[in-house]
C-alpha positions in Angstrom: 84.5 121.7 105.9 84.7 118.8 103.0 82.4 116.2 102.8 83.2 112.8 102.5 81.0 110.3 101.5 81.3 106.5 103.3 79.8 103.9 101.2 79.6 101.8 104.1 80.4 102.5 107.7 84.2 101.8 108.6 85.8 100.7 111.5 85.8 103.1 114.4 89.6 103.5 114.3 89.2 105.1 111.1 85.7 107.5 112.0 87.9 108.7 114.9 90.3 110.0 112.7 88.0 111.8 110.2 86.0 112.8 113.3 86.2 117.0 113.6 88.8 117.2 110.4 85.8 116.6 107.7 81.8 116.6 107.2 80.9 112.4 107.5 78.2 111.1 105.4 77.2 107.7 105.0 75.2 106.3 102.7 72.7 104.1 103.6 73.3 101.4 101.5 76.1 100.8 99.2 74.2 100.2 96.2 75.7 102.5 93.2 72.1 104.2 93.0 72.4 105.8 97.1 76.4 106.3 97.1 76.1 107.7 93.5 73.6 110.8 94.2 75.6 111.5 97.4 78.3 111.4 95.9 77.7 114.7 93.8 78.4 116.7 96.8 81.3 115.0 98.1 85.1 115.8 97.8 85.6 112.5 99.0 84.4 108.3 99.0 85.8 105.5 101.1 84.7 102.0 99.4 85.1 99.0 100.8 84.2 95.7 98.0 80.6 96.2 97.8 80.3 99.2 96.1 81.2 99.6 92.1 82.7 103.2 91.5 81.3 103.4 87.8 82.6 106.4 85.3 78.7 108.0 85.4 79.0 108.0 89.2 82.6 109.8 88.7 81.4 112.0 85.8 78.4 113.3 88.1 80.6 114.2 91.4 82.2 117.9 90.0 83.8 118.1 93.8 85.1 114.6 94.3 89.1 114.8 94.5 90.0 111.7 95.9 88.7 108.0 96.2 89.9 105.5 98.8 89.9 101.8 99.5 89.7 100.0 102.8 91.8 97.9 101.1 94.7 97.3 98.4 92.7 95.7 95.4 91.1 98.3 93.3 89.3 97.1 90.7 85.9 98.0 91.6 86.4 102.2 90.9 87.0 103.0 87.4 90.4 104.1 87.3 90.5 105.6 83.9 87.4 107.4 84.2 89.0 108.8 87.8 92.2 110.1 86.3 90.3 111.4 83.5 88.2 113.7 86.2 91.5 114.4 88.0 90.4 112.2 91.0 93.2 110.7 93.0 92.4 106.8 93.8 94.4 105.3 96.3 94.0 102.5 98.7 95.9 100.3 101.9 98.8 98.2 101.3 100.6 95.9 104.0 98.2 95.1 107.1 96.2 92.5 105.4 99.0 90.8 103.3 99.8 88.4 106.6 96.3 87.6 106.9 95.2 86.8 103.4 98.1 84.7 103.2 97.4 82.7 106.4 94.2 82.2 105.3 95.3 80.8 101.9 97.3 78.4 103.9 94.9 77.2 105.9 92.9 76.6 103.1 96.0 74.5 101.9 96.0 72.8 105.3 92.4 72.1 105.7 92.3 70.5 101.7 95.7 68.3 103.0 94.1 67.0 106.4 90.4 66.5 104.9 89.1 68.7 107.8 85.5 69.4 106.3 85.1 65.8 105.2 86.3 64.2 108.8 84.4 67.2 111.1 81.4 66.4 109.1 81.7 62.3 109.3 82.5 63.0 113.2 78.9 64.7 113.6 77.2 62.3 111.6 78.5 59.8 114.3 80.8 58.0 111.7 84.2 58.0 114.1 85.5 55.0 111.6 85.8 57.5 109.3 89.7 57.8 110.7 90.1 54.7 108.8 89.0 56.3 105.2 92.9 57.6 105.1 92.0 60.7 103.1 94.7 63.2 105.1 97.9 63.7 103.6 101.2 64.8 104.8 101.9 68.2 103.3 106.1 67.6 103.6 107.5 66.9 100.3 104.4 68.2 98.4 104.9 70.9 95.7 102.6 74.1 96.1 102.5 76.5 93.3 102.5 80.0 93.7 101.2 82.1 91.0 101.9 85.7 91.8 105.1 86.7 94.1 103.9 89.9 95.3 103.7 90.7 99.0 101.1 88.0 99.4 102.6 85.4 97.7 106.1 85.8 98.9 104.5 85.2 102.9 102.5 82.2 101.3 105.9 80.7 100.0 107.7 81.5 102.7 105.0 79.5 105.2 105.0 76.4 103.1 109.2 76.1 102.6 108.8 76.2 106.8 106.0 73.4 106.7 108.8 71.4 104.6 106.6 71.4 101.2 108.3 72.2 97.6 107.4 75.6 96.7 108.0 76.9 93.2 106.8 80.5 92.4 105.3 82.0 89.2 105.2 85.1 87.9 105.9 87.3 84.3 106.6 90.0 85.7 109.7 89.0 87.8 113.2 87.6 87.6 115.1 84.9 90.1 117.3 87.5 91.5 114.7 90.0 92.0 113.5 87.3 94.9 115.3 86.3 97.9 112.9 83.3 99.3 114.7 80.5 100.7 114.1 76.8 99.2 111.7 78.6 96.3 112.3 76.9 92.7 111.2 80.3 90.2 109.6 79.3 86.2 109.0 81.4 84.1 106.9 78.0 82.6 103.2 79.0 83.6 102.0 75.3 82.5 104.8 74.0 84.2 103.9 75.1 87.4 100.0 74.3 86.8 100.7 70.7 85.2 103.4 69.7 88.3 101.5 71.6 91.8 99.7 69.0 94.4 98.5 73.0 95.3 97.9 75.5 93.0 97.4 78.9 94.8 96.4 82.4 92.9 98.2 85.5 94.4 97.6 87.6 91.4 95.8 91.2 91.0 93.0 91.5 89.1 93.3 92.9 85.7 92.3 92.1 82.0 95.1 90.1 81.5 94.7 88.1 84.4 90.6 87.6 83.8 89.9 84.2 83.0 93.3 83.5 83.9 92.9 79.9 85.0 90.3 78.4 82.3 89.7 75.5 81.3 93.0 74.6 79.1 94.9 75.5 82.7 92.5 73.1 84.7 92.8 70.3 82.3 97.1 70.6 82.8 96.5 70.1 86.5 96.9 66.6 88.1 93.9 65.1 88.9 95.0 64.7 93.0 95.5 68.6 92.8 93.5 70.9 94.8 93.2 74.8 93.6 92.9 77.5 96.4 92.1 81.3 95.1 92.0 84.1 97.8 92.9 86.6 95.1 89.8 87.5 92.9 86.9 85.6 91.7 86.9 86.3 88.2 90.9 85.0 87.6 89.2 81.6 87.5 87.0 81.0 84.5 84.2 79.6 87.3 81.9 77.5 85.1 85.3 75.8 83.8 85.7 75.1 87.3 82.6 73.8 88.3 82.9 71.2 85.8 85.8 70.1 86.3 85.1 69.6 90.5 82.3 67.6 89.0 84.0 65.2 86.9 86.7 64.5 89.2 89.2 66.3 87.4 90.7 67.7 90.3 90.8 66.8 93.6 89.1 70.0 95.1 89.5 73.6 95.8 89.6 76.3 98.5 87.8 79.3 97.2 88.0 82.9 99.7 86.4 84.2 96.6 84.2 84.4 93.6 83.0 85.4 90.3 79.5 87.3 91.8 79.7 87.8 95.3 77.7 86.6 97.6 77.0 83.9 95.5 73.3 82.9 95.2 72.9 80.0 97.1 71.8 77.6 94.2 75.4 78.1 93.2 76.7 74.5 92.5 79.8 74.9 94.9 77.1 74.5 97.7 76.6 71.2 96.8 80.1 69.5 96.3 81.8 67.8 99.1 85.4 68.9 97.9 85.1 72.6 98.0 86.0 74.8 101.2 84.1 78.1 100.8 84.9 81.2 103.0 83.4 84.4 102.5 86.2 86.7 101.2 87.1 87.3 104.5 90.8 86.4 104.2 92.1 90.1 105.0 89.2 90.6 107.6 90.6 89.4 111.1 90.0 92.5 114.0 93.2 93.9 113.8 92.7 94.1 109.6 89.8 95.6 109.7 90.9 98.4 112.1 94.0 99.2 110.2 92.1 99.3 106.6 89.7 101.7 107.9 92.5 103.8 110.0 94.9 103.6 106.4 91.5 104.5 104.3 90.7 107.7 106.6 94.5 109.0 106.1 94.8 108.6 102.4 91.3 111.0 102.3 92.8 113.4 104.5 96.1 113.3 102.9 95.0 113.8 99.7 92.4 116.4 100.6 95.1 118.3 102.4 97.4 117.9 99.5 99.5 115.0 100.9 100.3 111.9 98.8 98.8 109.1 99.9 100.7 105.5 101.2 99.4 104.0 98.0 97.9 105.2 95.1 97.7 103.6 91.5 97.2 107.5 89.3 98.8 109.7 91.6 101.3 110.6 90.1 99.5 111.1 86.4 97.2 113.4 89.0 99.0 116.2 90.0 101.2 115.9 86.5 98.0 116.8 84.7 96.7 119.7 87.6 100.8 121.3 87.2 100.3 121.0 83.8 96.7 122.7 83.4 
């Protein structure tokens, strides 16, 4: 029977389907130290975020076939060094797309309506505080969208419904490859960043979108904007941010996630009133995390069993190179 190696434990909708089909080891942490020298023996590794899949830990697994992601962002395994080792990488596409974009909109809603300035006036016993007037309508305002995949395109389609302006963003689409109603498309990146009252990041992660909001793009946005990022840390340059929360620059921001996670808790976030911080827990509601882990399970046992997997990023290159060889 193959063994597959779980970085972490999953949800039990996806243990129930490895159950009796392959050998289950978990590691007991998910450091790259414990889930690296299990690895060696495994033909297979379901990650979740907190584990880094590194080329040494690839290079020193001679069994491993296939790595899979509780989840549809990949850059924590080393792709290239997988396809060079002829390991399949895939991960789960679709039941968390809903979610994450929820959550950026409540984020949006939350910024709009002041609710972590107003619930924390209310406790302090400060009920005048309804006459501050810090709300704001959201109908009428423009949010930008950087990033019109899956995500992006539910995030756009919530805010035309809440009657905001939505204009969309991204390179590597055209108007008529989108069908969003009310959506103004640019190809203008500053545009977009210089004009948004909301600025939200739907984009992958990947070394041209590192750094992608730095301090030239922060310095183009109004200073009444507010910037909300449920994508990936590291596409905002995060000590560019910083200052600019701390000089008033912008208005605030809603961050799901960030550059090191967890953050240490000395992180200067912490201390600024205009922030919303949530634990990158935009795709984990219940149902998520059940279907990740059930989607996770399936690519492993497709893959082992010779199946192609619901998404994969080097599939294909995979079995091109084993038909070639």
């Amino acid at each position: 029977m193959k063994k597959v190696l779980l970085a972490e434990p999953i949800d039990e909708a996806g243990m129930k389907l490895l159950h009796g089909k392959v050998d289950i080891i978990i590691s007991p942490d998910p450091s790259g130290e414990s889930v690296g020298q299990l690895l060696k023996e495994a033909q297979g590794l379901i990650v979740r975020t907190a584990t880094k899949v590194t080329r040494p830990m690839i290079e020193s697994a001679p069994h491993l076939e296939v790595i899979s992601r509780t989840g549809g962002g990949l850059d924590n395994v080393d792709i290239e060094a997988a396809t060079g080792r002829n390991v399949v990488v895939c991960g789960v596409k679709g039941p968390q797309d809903r979610f994450v974009a929820e959550h950026a909109v409540t984020l949006i809603m939350a910024l709009a309506k002041q609710i972590f300035y107003l619930n924390k006036e209310v406790r302090k016993g400060n009920f005048k505080s309804r006459y501050d007037y810090r709300p704001m309508g959201l109908a009428g305002k423009r949010v930008g969208v950087m990033g019109l995949g899956r995500i992006g395109r539910i995030v756009a389609e919530m805010c035309h419904h809440l009657g905001m302006e939505v204009w969309g963003y991204d390179p590597y689409l055209n108007a008529e490859d989108l069908h969003l109603s009310g959506l103004v498309f640019t190809k203008e990146r500053e545009k977009i960043i210089g004009t948004s009252d909301f600025l939200s990041l739907h984009v992958p992660l990947s070394p041209e979108t590192q750094g992608l909001i730095g301090k030239k793009e922060i310095n183009l946005m109004k200073p009444t904007a507010f910037l909300i990022n449920t994508s990936r840390g590291e596409i905002i340059d995060e000590p560019a941010l910083i200052r600019a929360l701390q000089q008033g620059k912008i208005a605030g921001a809603g961050l799901d996630v960030f550059a090191k996670e967890p953050p240490e808790t000395s992180h200067p976030f912490f201390q600024m009133e205009n922030v919303i911080l949530t634990p990158h827990t935009g795709a984990l509601t219940k149902d998520a995390v059940a279907q990740l882990a059930e989607g996770a399970a399936q690519n492993i046992l497709d893959v082992l069993e010779g199946r192609k997997p619901s998404y994969s990023i080097n599939w294909e290159e995979v079995v091109r190179k084993k038909t070639k060889g």
